[in-house]
C-alpha positions in Angstrom: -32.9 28.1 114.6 -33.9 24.8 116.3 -35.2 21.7 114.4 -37.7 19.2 116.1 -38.9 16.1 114.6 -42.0 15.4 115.9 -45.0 13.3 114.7 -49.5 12.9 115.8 -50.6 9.9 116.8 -54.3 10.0 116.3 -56.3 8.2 118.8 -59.5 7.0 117.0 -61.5 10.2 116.0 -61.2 11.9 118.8 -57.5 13.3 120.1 -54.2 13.4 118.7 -50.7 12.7 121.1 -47.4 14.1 120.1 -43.7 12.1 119.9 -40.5 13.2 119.7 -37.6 11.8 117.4 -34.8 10.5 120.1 -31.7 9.3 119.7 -32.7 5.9 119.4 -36.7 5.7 119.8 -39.7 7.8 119.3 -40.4 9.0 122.8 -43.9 10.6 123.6 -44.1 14.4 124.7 -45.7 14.4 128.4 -45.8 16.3 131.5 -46.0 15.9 135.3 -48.2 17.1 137.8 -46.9 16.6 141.1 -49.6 16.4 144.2 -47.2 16.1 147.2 -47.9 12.3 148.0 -46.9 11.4 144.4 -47.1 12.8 140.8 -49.0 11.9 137.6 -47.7 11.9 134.4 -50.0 13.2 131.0 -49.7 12.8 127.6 -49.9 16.6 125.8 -53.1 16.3 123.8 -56.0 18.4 122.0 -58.6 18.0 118.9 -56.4 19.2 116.3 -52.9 19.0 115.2 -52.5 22.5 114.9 -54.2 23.1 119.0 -51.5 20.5 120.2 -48.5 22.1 118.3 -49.6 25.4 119.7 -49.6 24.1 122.6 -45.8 22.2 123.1 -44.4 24.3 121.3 -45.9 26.6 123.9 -45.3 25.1 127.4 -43.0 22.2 126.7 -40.3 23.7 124.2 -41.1 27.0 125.5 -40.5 28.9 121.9 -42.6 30.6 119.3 -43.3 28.4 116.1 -41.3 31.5 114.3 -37.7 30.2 116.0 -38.3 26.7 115.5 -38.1 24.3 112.4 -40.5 21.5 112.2 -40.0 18.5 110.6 -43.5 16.1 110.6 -43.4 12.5 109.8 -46.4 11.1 108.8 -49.4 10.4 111.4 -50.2 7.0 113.0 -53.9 5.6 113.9 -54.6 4.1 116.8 -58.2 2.1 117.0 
């Protein structure tokens, strides 16, 4: 079983962002979109904290929340 730290950033009432623990550093949980002239990074982001856990868990970690441990620190706001 794999164990992930992760925590939500909430971004004033609207959306919540995900991080990563790293080795040294919090790093946030993105993807890339590339165009063919040049690519654009996103951040992974939804309404809920449950909709965005669905969701990397989904497409970024690419694994069921039943074969993965999470470990969430506590949430940051962002005005």
């Amino acid at each position: 079983m794999k164990t992930i730290k992760i925590r939500f950033i909430k971004h004033g009432d609207k959306k919540y962002t995900l991080q990563r623990k790293g080795w040294f550093r919090w790093k946030n949980i993105t993807y890339t979109i590339d165009m063919g002239y040049g690519s654009v990074t996103y951040d992974y982001s939804a309404e809920t904290k449950e909709e965005l856990l669905k969701e990397v868990l989904e497409k970024y970690y690419k694994a069921d929340k039943r074969f993965i441990q999470v470990i969430e620190y506590s949430t940051i706001s962002i005005y």
